[in-house]
C-alpha positions as CSV (number, residue, x, y, z in Angstrom):
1,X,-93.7,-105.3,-53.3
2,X,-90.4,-103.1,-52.7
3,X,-90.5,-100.0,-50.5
4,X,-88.5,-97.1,-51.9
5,X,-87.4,-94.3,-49.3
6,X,-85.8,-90.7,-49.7
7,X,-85.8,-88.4,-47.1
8,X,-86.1,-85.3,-49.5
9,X,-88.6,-84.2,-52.0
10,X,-86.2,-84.3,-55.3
11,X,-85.1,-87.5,-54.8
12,X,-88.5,-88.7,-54.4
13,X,-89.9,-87.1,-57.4
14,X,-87.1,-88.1,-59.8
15,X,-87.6,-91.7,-58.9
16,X,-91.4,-91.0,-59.4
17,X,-90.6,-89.6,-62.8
18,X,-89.9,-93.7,-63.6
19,X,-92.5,-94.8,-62.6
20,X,-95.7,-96.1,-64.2
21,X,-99.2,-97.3,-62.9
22,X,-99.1,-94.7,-60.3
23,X,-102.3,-94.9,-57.9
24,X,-103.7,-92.2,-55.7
25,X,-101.7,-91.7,-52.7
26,X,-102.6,-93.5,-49.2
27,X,-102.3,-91.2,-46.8
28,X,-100.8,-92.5,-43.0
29,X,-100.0,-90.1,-40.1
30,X,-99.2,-86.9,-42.7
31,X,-97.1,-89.5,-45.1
32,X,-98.1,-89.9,-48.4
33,X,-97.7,-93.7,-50.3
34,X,-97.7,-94.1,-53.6
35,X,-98.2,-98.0,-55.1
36,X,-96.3,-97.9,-59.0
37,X,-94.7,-100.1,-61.1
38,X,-90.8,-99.3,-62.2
39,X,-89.2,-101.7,-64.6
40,X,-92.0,-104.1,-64.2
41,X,-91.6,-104.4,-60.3
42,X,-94.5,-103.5,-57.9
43,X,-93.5,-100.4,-55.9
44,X,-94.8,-98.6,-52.7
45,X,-92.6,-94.9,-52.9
46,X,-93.0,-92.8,-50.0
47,X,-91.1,-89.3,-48.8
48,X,-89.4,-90.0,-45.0
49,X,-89.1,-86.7,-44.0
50,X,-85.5,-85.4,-42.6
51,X,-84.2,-86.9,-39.5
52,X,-84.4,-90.4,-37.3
53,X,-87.8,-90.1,-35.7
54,X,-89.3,-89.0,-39.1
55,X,-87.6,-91.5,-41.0
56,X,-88.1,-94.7,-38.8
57,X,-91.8,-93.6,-38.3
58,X,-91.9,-93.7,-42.0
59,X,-90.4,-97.5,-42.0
60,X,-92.4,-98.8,-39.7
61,X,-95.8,-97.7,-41.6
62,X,-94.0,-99.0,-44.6
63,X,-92.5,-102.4,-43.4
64,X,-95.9,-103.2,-42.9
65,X,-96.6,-103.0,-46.7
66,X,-93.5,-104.2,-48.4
67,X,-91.5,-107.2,-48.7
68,X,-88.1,-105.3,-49.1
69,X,-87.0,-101.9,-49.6
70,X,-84.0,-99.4,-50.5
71,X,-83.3,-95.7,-49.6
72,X,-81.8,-93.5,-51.8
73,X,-80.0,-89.5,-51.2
74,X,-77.4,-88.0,-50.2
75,X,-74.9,-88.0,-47.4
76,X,-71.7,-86.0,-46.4
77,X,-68.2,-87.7,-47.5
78,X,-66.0,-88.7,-44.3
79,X,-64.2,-91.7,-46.1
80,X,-60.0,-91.1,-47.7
81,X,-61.0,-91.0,-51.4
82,X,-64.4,-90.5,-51.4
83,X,-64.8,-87.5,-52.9
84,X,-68.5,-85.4,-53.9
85,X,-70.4,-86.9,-56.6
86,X,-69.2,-90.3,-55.5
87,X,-71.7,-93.0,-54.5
88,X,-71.3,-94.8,-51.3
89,X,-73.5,-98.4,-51.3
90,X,-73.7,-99.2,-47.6
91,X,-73.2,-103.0,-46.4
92,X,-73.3,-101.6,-42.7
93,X,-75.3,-98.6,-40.3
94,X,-74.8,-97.2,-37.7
95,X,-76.3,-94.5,-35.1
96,X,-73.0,-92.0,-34.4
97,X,-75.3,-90.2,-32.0
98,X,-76.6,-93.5,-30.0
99,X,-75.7,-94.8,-26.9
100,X,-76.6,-96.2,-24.1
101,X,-73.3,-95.9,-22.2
102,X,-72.2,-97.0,-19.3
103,X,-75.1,-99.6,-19.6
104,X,-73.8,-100.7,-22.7
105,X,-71.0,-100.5,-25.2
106,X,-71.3,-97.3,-26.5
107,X,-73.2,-97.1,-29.9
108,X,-74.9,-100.4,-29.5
109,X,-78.5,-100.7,-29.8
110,X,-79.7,-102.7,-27.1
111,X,-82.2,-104.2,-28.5
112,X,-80.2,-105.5,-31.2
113,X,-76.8,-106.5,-29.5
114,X,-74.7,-104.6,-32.1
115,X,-73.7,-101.2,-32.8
116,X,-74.2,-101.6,-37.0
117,X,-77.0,-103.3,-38.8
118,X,-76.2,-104.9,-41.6
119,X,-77.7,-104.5,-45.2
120,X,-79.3,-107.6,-47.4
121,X,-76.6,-108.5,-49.6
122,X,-78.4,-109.1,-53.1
123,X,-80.3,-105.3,-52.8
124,X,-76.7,-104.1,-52.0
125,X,-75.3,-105.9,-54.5
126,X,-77.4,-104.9,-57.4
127,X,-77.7,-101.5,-55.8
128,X,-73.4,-101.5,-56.0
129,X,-73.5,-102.8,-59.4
130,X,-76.6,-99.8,-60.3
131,X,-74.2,-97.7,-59.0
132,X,-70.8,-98.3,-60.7
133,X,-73.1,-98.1,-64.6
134,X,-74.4,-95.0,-63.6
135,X,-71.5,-93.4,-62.5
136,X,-69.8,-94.7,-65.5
137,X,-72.6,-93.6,-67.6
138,X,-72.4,-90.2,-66.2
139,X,-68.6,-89.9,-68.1
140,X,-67.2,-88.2,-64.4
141,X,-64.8,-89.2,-62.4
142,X,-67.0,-90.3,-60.1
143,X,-66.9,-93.4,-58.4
144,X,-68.3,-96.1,-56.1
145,X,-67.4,-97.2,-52.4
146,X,-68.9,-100.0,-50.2
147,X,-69.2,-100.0,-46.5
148,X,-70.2,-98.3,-43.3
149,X,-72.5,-95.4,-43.4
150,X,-73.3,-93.4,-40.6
151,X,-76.3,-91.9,-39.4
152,X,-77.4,-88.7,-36.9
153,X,-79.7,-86.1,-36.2
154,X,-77.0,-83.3,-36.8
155,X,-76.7,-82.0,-40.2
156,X,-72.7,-82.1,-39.9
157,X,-71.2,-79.0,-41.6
158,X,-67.8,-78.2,-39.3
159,X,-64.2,-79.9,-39.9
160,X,-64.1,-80.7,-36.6
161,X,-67.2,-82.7,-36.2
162,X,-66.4,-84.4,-39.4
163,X,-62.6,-85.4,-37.5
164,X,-64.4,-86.6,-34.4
165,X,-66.6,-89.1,-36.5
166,X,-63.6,-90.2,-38.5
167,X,-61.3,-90.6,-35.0
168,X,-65.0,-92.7,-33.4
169,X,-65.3,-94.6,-36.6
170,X,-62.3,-94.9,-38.9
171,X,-63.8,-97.7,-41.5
172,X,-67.0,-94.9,-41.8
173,X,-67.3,-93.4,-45.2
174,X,-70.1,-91.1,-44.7
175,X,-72.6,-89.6,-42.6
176,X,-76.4,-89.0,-43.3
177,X,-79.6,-88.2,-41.0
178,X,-82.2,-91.3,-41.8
179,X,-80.5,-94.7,-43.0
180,X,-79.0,-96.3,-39.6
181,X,-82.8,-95.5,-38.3
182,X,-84.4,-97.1,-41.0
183,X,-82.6,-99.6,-41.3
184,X,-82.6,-100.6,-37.4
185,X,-86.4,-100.7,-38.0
186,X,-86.5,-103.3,-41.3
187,X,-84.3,-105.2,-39.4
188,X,-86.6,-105.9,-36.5
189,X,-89.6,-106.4,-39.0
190,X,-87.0,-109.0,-40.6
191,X,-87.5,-106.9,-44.2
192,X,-84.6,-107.1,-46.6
193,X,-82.9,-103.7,-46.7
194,X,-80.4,-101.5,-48.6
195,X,-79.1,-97.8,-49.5
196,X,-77.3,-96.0,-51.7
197,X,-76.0,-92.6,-50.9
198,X,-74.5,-89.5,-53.4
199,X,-71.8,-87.6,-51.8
200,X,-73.4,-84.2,-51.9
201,X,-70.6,-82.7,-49.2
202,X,-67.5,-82.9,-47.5
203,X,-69.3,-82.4,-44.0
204,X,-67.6,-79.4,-43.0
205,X,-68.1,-75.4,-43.3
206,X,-69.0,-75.5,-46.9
207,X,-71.8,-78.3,-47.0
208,X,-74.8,-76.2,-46.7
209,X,-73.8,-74.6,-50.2
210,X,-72.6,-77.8,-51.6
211,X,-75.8,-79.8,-50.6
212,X,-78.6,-77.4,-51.8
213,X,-76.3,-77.0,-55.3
214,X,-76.1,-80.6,-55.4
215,X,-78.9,-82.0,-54.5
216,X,-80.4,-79.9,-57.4
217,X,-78.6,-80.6,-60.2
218,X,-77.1,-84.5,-59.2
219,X,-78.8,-86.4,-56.4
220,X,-82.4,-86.4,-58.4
221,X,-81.0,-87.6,-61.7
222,X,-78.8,-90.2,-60.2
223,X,-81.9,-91.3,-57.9
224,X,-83.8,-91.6,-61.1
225,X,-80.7,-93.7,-62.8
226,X,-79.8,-95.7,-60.8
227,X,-83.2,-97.1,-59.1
228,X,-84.3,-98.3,-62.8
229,X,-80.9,-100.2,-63.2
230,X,-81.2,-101.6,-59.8
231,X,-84.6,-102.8,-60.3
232,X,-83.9,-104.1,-63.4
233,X,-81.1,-106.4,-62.1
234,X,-83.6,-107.6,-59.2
235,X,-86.0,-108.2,-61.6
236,X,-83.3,-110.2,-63.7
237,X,-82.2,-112.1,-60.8
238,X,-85.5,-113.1,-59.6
């Protein structure tokens, strides 16, 4: 069964729109999960809730249900060229707001001996190919990056704390509030894990405008696009 996160109720619901076979919700600590069937794969969809602690207490009530998952949503854009309405697959996460310095490097998780997690590379690689057809399919100028993703408790809507992640973390190419989290916890319950992110934002003085817009009128179609093409490769593949 595949776990399918999103940390906002839109996304959720548009990939719930796909879905068929849907059973009652189980409900866990104030978290609804819902079992379904999407493009003939067994599903467990569940809403994370914004932030870390909400999200990683989300995955590890999942993780003990699923035998790999994805997380789908939006982030703000940090990368050159990666511009909004632009999907950035990550194949590595990390917590911008972490660390444990002077004890250790700054950034790494200790428990992990690395400051980035890295994603399973067959869900990131049908999520990246998901990504470019519905982009493509879209007919905008849209397009798709791979690579680090960044994660926080701080919705980041100032230049200058978009500049400070950029000067910490060059390769970074966007910054959300759940995915690093998450996928620090699939990792430890050795689950196979991935996530795609729709630049909603620029991450500076405009983003609160731009993500509420956005997230209305892009992030839920493209959530509900481009899960069905990515389950339909792994189904393929498998």
């Amino acid at each position: 069964m595949m776990g399918i996160l999103a940390a906002m109720p839109e996304e959720l619901s548009a990939v719930l729109d796909a879905a068929q076979d849907v059973a009652p919700p189980e409900t866990l600590l104030g978290r609804e999960f819902r079992r379904a069937t999407i493009e003939g794969t067994e599903v467990m969809l569940v809403l994370t809730g914004v932030g870390k602690v909400a999200a990683a207490a989300t995955a590890a009530l999942l993780a003990q249900r699923v035998d790999s998952a994805i997380m789908v949503g939006t982030a703000g854009g940090l990368g050159a060229g990666v511009s909004t309405g632009d999907v950035v697959v990550a194949t590595q996460l990390l917590q911008h707001d972490f660390s444990a310095f002077p004890l250790r490097p700054r950034w790494e998780i200790p428990s992990l001996g690395t400051a980035r997690v890295a994603c399973d590379p067959t869900l990131t690689a049908a999520l990246e190919a998901a990504a470019t057809d519905v982009v493509s399919r879209a007919g905008s100028k849209s397009t798709r990056h791979s690579g680090l993703l960044l994660s926080g408790d701080q919705f980041i809507a100032s230049s200058q704390a978009a500049q400070q992640l950029r000067t910490d973390h060059p390769d970074a190419l966007a910054v959300d509030m759940e995915s690093a989290a998450v996928a620090q916890v699939f990792h430890d319950a050795q689950i196979p894990f991935a996530v795609a992110r729709w630049i909603s934002d620029q991450a500076d003085s405009e983003a609160p405008g731009d993500f509420q817009e956005f997230i209305n009128n892009t992030a839920a179609p493209y959530a509900h696009a481009l899960v069905v093409s990515a389950l339909t490769r792994l189904a393929f593949v498998s």
